[in-house]
MARBA-3410 file (N, C-alpha, C, O; in Angstrom, 1 decimal):
228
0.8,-1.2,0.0,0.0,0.0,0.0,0.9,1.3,0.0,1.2,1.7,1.1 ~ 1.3,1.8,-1.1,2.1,3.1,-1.4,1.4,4.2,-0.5,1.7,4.7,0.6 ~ 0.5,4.3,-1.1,-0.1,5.6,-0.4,-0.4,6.1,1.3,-0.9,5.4,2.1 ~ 0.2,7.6,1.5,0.3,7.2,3.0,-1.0,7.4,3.3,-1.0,7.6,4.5 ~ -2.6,7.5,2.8,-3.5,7.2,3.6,-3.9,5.7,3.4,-4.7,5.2,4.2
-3.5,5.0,2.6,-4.5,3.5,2.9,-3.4,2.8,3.8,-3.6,1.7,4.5 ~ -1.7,3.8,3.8,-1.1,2.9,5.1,-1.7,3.4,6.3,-1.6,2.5,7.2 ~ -2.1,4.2,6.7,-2.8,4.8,7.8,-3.8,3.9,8.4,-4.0,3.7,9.6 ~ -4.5,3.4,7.1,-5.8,2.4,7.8,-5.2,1.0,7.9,-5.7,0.3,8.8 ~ -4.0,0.3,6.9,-3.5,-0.6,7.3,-2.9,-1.2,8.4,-2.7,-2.3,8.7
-2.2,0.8,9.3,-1.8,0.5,10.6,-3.0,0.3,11.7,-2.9,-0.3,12.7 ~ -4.1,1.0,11.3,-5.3,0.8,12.1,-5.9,-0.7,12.0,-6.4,-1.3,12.9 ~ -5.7,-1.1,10.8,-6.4,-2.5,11.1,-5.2,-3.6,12.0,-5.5,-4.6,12.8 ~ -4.1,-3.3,11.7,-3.0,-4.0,13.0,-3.6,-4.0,14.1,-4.0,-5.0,14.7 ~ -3.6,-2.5,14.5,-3.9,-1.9,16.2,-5.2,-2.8,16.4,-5.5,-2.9,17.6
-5.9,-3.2,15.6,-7.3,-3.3,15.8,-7.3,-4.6,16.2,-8.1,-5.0,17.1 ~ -6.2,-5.7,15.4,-6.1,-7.0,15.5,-5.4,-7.2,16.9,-5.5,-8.3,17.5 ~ -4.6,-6.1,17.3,-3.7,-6.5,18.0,-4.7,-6.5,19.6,-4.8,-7.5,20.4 ~ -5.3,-5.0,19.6,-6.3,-4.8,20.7,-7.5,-5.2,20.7,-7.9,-6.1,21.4 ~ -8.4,-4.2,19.7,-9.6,-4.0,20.2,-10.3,-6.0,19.5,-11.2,-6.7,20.0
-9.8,-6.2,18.8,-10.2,-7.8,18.3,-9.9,-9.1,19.7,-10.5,-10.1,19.9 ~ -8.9,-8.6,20.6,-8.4,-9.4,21.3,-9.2,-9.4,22.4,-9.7,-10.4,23.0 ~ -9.3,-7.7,22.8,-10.4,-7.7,24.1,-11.9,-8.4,23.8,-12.6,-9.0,24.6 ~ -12.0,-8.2,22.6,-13.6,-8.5,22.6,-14.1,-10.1,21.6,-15.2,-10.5,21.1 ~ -12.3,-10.8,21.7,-12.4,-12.0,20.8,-13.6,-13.3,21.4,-13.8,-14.4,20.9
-14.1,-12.9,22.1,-15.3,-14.0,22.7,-16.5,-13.4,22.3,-17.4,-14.2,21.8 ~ -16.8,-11.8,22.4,-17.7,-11.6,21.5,-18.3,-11.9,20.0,-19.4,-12.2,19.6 ~ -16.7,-11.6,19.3,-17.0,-12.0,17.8,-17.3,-13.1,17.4,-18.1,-13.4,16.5 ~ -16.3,-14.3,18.5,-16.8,-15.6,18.1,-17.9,-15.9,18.0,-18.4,-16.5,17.0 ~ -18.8,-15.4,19.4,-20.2,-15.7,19.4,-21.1,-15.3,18.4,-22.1,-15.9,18.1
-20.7,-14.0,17.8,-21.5,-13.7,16.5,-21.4,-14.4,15.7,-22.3,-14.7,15.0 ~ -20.1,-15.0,15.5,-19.6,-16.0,14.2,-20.6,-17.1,14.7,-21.7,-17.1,14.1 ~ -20.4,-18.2,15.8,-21.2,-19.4,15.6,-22.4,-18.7,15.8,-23.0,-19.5,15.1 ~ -23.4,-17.9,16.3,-24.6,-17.6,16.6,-25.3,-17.1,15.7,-26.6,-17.0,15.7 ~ -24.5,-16.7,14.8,-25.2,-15.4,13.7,-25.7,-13.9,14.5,-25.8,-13.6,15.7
-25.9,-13.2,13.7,-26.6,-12.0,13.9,-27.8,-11.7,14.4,-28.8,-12.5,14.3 ~ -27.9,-10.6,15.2,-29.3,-10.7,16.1,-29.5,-9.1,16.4,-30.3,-8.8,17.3 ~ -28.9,-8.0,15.6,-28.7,-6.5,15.8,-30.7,-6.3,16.6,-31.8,-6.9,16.5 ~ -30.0,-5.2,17.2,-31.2,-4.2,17.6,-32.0,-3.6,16.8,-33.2,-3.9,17.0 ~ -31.6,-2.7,15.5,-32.5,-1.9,14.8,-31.8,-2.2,13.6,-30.8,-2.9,13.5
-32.4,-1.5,12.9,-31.9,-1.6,11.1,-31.6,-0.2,11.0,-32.6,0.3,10.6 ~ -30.5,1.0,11.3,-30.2,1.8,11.0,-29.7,2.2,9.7,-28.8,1.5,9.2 ~ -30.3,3.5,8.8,-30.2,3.9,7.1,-29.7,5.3,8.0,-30.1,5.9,8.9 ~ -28.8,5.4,7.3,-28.1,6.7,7.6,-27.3,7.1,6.3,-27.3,6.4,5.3 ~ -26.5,8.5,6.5,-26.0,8.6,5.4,-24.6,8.4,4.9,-23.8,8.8,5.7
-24.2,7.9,4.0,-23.0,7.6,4.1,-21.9,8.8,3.6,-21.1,8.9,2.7 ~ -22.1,9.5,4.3,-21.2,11.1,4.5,-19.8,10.3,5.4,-20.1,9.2,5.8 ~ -18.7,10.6,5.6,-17.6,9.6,6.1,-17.4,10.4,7.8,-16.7,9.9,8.6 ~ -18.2,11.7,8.0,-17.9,12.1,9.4,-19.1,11.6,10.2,-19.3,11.9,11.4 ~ -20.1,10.8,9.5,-21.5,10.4,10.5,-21.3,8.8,10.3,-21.7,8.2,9.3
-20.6,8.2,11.8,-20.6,7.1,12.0,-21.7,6.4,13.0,-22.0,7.2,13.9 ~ -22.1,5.4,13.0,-23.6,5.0,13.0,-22.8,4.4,14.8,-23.3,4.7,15.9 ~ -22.1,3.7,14.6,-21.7,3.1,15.6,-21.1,3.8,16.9,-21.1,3.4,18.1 ~ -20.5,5.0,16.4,-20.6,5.6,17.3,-21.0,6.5,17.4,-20.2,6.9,18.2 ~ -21.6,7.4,17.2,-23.1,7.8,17.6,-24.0,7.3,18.3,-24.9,8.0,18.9
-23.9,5.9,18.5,-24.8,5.4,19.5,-24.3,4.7,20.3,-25.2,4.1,21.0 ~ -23.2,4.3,20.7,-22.3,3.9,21.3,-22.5,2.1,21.2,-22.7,1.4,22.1 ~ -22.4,1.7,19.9,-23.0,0.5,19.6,-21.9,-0.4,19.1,-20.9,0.2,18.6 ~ -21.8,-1.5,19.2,-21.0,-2.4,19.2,-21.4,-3.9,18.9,-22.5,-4.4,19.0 ~ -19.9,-4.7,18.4,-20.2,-5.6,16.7,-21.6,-6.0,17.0,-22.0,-5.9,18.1
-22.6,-6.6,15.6,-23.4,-7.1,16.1,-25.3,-6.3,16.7,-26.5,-6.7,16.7 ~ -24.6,-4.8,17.2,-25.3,-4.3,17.4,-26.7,-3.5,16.2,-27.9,-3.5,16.2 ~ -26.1,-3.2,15.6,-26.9,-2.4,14.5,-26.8,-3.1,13.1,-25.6,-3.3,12.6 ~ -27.9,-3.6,12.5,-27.5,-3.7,10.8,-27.7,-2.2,10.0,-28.5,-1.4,10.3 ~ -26.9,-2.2,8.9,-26.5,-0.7,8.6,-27.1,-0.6,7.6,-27.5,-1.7,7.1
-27.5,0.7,6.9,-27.8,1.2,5.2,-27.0,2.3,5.3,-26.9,3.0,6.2 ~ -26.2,2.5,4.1,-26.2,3.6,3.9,-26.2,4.1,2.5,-26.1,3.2,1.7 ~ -26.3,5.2,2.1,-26.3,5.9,0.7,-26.4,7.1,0.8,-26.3,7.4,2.0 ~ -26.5,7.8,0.2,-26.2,9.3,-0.4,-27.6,10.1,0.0,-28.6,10.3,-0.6 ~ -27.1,10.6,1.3,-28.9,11.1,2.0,-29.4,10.8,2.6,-30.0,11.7,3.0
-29.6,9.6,3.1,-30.2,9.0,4.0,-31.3,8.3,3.6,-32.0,7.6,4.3 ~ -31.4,8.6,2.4,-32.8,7.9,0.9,-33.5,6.7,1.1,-33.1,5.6,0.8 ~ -34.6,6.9,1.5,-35.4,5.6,1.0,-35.9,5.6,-0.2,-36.8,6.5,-0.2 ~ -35.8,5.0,-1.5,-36.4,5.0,-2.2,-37.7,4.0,-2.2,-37.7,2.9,-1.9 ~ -39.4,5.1,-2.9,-40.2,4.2,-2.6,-40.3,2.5,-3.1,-39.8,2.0,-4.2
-40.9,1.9,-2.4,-41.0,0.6,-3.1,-41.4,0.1,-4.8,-42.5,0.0,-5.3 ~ -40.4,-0.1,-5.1,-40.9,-1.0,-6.9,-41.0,-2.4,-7.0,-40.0,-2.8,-6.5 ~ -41.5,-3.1,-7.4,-42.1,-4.1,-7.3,-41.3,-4.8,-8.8,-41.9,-5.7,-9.4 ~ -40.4,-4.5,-9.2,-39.9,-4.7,-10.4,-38.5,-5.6,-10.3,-38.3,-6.0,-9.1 ~ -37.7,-6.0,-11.0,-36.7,-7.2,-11.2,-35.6,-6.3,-11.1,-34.8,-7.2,-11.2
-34.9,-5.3,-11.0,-33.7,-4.1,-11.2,-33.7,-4.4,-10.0,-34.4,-5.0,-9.2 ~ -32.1,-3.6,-9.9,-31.3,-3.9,-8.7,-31.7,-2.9,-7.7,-31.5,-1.7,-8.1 ~ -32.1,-3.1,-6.6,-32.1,-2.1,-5.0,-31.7,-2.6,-3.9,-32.2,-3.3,-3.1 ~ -30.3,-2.0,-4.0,-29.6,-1.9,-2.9,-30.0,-2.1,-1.8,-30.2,-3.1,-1.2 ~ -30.5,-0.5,-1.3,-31.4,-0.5,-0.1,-32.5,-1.0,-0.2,-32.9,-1.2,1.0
-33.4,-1.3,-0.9,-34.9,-2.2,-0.6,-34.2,-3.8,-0.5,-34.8,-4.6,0.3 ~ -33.3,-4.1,-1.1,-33.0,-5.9,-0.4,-32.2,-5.7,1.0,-32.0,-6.6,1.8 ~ -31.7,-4.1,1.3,-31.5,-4.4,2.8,-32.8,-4.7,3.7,-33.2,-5.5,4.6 ~ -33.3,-3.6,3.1,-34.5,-3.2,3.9,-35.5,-4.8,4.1,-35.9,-5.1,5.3 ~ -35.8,-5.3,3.4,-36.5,-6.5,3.2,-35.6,-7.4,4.0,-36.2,-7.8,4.9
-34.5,-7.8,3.9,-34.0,-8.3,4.4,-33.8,-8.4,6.0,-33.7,-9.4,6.6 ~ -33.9,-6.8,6.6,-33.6,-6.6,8.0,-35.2,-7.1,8.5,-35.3,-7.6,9.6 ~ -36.1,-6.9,7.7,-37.5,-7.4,8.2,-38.0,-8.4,8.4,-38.5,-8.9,9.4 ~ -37.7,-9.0,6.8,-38.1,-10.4,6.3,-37.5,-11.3,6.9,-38.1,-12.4,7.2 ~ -36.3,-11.1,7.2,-35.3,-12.1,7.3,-34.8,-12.0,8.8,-34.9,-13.0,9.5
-34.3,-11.2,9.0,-33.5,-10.8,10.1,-34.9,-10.4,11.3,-34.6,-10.6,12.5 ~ -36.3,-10.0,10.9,-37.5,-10.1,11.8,-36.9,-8.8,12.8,-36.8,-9.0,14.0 ~ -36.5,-8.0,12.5,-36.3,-6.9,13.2,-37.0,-5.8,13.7,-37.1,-5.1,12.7 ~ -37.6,-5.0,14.9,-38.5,-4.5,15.2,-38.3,-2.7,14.9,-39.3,-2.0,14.5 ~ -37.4,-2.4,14.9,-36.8,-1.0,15.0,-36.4,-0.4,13.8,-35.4,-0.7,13.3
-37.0,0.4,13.4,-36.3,1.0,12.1,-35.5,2.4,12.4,-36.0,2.7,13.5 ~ -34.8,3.3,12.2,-34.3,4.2,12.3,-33.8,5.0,11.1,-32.6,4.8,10.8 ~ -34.4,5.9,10.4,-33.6,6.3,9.7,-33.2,8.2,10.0,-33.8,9.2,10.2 ~ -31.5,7.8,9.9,-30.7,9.0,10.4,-30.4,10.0,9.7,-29.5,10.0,8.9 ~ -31.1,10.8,9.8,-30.1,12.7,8.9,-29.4,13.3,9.8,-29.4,12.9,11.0
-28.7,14.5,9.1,-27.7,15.0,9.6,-27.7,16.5,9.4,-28.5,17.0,8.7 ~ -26.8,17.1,10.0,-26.5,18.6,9.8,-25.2,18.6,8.3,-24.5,17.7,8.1 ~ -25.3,19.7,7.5,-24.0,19.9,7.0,-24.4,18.8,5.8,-23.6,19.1,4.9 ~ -25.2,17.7,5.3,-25.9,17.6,4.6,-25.0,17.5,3.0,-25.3,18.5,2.3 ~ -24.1,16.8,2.4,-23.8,17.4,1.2,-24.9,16.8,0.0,-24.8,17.0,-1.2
-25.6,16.3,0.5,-26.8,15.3,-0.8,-28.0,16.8,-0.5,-28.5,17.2,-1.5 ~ -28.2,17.3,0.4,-29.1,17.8,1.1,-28.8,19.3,0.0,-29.3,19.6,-1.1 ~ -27.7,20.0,0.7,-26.9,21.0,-0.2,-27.0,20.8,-1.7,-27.3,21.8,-2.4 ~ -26.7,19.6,-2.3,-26.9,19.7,-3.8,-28.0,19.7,-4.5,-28.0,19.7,-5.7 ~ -29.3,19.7,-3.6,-30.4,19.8,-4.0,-30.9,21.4,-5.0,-31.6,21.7,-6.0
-29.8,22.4,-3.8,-30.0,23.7,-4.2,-29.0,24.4,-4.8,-28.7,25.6,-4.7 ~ -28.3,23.4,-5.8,-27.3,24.0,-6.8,-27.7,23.2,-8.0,-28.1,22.0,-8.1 ~ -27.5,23.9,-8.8,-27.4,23.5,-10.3,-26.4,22.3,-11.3,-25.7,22.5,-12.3 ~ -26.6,21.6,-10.9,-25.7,20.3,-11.3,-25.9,19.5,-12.7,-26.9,18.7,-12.8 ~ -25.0,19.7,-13.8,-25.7,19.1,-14.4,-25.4,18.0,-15.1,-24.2,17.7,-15.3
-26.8,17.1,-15.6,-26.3,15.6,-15.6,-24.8,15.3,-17.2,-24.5,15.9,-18.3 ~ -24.3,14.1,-16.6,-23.4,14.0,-17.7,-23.2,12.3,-17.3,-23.7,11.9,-16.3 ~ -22.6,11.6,-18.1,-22.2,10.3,-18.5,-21.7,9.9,-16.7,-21.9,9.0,-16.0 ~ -21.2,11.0,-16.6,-20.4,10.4,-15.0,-21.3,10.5,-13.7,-20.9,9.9,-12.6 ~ -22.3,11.1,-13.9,-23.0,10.9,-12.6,-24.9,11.2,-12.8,-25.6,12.1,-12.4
-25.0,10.1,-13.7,-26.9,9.8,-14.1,-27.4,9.5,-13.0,-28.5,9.9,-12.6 ~ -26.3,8.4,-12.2,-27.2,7.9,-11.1,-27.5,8.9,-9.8,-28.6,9.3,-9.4 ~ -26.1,9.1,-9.3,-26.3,10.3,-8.1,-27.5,11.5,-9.1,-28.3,12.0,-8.3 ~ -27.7,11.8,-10.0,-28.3,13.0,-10.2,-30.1,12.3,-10.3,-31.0,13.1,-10.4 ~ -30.2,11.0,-10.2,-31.2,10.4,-10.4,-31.6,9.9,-9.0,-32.7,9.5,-8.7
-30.6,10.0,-7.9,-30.5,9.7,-6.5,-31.2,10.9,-5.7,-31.9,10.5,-4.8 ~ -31.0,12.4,-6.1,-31.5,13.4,-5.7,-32.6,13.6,-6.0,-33.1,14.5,-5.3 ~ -33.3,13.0,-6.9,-34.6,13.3,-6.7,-35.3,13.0,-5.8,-36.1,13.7,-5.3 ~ -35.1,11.9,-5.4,-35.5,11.7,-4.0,-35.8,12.8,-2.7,-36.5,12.8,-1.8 ~ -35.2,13.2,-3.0,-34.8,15.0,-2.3,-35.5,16.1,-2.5,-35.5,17.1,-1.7
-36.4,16.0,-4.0,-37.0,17.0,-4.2,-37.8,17.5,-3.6,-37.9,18.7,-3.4 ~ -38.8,16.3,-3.1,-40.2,16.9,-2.1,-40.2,17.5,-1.1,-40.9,18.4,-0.8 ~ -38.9,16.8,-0.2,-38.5,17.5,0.8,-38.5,18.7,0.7,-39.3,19.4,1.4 ~ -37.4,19.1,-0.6,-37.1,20.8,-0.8,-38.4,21.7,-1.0,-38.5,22.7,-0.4 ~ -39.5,21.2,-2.0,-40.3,22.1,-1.8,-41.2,22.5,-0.9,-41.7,23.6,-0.9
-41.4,21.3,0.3,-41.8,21.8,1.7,-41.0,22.4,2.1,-41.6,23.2,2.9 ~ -39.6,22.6,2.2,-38.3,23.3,2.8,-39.4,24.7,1.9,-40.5,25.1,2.3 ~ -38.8,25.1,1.1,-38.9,26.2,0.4,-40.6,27.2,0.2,-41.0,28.1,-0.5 ~ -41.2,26.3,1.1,-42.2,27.1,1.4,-42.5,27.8,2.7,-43.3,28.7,3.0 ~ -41.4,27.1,3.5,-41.4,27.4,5.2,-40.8,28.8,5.1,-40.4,29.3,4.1
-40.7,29.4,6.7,-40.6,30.6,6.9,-38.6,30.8,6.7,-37.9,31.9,6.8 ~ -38.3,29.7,6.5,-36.7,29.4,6.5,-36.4,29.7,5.2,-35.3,29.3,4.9 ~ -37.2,30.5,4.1,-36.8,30.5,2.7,-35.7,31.7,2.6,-35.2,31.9,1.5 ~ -35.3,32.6,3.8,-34.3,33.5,3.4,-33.4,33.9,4.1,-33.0,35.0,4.3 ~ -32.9,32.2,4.9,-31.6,31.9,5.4,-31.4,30.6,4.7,-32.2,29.7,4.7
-30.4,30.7,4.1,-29.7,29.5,3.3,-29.4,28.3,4.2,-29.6,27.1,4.2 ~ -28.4,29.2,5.2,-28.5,27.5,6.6,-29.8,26.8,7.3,-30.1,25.7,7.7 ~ -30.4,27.9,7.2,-31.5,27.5,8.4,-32.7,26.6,6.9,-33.1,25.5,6.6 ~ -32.8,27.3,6.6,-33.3,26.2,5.4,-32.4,24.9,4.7,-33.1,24.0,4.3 ~ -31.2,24.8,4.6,-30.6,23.7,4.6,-31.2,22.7,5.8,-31.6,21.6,5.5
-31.2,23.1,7.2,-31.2,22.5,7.9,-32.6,21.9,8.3,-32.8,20.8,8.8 ~ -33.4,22.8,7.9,-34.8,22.5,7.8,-35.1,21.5,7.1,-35.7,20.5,7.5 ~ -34.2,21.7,5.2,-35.0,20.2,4.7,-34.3,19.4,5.4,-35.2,18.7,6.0 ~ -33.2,19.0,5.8,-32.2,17.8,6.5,-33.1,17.1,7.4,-32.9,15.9,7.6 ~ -34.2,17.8,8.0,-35.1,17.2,9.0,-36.3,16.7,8.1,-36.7,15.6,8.1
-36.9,17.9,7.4,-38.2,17.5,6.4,-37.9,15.9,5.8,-38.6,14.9,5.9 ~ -36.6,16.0,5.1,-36.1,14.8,4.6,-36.3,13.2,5.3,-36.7,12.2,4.8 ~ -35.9,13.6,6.7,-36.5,12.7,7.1,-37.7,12.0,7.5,-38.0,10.8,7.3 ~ -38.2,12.8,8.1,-40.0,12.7,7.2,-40.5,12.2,6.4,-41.3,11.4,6.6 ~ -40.1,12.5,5.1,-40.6,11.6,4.0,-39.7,10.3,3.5,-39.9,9.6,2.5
-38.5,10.1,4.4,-38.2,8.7,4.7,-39.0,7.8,5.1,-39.2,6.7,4.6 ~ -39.5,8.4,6.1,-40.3,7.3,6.8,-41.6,6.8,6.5,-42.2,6.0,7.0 ~ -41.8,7.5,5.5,-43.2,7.7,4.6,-42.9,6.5,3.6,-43.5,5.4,3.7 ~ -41.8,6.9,2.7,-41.5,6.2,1.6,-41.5,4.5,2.7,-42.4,3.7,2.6 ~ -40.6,4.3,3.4,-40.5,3.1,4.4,-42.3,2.6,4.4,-42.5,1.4,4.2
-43.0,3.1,4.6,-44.3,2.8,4.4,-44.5,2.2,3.1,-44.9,1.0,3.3 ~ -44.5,2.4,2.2,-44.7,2.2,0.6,-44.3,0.2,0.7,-45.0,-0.5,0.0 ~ -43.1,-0.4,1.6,-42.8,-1.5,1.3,-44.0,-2.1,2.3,-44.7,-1.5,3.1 ~ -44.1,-3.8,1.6,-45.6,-4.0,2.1,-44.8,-5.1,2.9,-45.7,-5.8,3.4 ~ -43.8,-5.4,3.2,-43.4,-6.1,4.6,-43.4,-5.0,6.4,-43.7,-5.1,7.6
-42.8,-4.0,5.6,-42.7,-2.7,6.6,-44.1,-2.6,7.0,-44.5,-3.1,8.0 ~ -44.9,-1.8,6.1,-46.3,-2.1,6.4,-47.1,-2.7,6.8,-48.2,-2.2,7.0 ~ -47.0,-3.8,6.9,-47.6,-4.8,7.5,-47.3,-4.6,8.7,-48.0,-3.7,9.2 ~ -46.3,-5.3,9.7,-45.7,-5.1,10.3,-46.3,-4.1,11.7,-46.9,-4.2,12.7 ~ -45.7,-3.0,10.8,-46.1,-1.4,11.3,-47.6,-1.4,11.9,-47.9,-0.9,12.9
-48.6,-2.2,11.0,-49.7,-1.8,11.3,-49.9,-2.7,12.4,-50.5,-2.1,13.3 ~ -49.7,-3.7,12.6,-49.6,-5.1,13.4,-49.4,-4.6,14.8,-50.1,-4.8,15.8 ~ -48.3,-3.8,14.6,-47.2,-2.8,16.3,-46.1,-3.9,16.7,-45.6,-4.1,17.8 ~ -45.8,-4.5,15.8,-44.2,-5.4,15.6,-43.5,-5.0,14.8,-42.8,-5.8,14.2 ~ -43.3,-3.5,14.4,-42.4,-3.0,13.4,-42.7,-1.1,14.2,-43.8,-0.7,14.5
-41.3,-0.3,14.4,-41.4,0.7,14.9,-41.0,1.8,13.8,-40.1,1.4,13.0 ~ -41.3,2.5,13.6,-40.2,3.2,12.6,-39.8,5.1,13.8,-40.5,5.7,14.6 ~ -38.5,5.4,13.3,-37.9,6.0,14.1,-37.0,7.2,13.4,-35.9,6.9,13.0 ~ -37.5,8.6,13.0,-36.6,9.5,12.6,-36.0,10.1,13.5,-36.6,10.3,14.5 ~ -34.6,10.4,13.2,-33.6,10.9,14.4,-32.5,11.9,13.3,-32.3,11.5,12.2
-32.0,13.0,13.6,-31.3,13.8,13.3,-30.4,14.1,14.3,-30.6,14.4,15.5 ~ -29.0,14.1,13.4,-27.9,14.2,14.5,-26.8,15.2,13.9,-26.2,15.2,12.8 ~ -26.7,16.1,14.8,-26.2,17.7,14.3,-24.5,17.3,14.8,-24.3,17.1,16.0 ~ -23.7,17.2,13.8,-22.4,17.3,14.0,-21.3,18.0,15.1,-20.4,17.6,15.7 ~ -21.8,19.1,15.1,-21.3,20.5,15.5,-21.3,20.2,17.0,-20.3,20.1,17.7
-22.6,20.1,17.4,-22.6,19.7,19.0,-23.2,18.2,19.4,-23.9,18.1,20.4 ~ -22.9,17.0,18.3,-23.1,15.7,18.8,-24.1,15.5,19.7,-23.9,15.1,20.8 ~ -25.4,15.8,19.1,-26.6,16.1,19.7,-27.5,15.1,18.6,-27.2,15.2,17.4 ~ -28.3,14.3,18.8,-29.1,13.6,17.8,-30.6,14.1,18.9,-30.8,14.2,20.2 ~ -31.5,14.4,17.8,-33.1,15.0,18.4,-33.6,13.8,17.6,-33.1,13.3,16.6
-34.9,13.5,18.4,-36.0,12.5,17.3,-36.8,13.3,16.8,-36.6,14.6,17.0 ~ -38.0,12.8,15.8,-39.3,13.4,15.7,-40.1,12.5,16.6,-40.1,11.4,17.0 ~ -41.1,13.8,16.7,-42.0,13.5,18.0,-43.3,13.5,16.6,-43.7,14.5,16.1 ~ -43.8,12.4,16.4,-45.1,12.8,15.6,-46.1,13.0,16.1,-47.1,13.1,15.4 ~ -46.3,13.3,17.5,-47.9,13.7,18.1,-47.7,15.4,17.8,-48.6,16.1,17.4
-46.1,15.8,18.2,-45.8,17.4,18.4,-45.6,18.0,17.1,-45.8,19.2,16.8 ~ -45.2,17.0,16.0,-44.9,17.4,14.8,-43.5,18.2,15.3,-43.6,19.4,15.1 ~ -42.2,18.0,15.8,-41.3,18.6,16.1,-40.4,17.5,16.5,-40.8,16.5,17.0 ~ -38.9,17.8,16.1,-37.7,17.2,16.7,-37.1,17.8,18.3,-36.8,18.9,18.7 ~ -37.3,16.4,18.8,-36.9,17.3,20.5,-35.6,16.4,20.7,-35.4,15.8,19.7
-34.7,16.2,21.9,-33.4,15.7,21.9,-33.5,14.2,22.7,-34.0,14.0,23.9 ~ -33.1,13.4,21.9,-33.2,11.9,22.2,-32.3,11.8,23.7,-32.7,10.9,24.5 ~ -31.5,12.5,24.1,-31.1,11.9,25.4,-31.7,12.8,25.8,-32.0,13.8,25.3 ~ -31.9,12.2,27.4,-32.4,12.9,28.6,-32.1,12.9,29.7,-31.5,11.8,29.9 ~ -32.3,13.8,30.9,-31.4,13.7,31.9,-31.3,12.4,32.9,-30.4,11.9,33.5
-33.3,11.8,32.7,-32.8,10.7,33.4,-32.4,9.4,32.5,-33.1,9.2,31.6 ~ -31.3,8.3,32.6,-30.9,7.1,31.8,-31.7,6.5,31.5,-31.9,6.1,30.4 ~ -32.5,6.3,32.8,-33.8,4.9,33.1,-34.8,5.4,31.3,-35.4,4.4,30.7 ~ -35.0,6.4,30.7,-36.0,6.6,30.3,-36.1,5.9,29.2,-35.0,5.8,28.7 ~ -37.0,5.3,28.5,-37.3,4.4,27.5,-37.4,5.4,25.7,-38.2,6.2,25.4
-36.3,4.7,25.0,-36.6,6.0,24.6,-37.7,5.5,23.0,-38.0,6.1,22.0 ~ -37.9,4.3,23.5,-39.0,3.9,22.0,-40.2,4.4,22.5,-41.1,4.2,21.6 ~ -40.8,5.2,23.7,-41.8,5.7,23.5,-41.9,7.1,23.4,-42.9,7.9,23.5 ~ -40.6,7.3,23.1,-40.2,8.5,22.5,-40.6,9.0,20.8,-41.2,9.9,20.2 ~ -39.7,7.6,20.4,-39.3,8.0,18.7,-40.5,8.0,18.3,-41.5,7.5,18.9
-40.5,8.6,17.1,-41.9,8.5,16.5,-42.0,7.1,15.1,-41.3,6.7,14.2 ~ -43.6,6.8,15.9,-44.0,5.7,15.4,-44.8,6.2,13.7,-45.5,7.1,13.6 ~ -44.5,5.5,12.9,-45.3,6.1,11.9,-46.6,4.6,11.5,-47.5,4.8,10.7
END
């Protein structure tokens, strides 16, 4: 590995083998012969400063992951083409029988941001520019709110709107839905602002994001998140 950043991660995966694999080598085993049993099905974005794992202080095993460009659910198609995220998503349900959904946005936002710049398509990027649509509805609920003439504060607005109609589209799959309607399937918007390492949920009775930790530990926080 010439380069000094992939040696950087090659000394990290040493350290990793050396330590953090050794302390916790009875854990992994147990994942190995036991298989997988995560908590939630976490869709976040795959921005490289919003890490899922820690963020929630979660560990191997703990979380099955999505990520993509946004935080994107795309709605359900019922067609033979490849989806990434809908064979996760089916998977974390169908298969894996998982109760928790979570899907994570963020502050600072760059899928979020290119919604409101002019990009235009070419041979090199049909897909990401076909990825952002997903983004659009968001934006024009963004762009009707009282946030239309601060550029951050409306950035930040849709970043949350966005997640909203995540959880909507998450509805559209008819295993989710099922489920959901049953009350053996949770669905969970959470936003987590960089700057001050703060993640708020949506409260769907208040129609508002309020702050997922609280002062006391004991507090349960699935009757918190909002259920859709």
């Amino acid at each position: 590995m010439p380069d000094k950043k992939l040696q950087e991660l090659e000394k990290g995966h040493e350290a990793f083998r050396a330590v953090k694999f050794k302390e916790n080598e009875n854990r992994f085993r147990t994942l190995t012969e036991e298989g997988q049993n995560p908590k939630a099905l976490f869709i976040g974005c795959s921005d490289s400063r919003v890490m899922p794992a820690m963020i929630t202080g979660s560990g191997p095993g703990d979380l099955f992951i999505i990520r993509n460009i946004g935080n994107f659910v795309a709605p359900y198609q019922p067609d033979a083409s490849y989806h990434a995220t809908a064979s996760a998503i089916e998977y974390a349900i169908s298969v894996l029988e998982l109760t928790d959904i979570i899907v994570c946005g963020h502050s600072d936002c760059g899928a979020i941001a290119s919604l409101y710049k002019d990009i235009k398509k070419t041979d090199e990027n049909i897909h990401t520019i076909k990825w952002l649509e997903l983004g659009e509805a968001p934006k024009r609920v963004a762009m009707m709110s009282e946030h239309k003439g601060d550029q951050q504060a409306l950035l930040r607005y849709t970043e949350k709107v966005s997640v909203i109609f995540q959880l909507q589209n998450l509805l559209t799959y008819p295993a989710v839905k099922r489920r959901v309607d049953q009350g053996k399937v949770f669905l969970h918007g959470w936003y987590y602002d960089m700057k001050s390492g703060v993640i708020d949920y949506y409260d769907d009775e208040l129609y508002e994001f309020k702050p997922l930790a609280q002062d006391d530990p004991t507090t349960d926080h699935k009757t918190k998140d909002a259920t859709c």
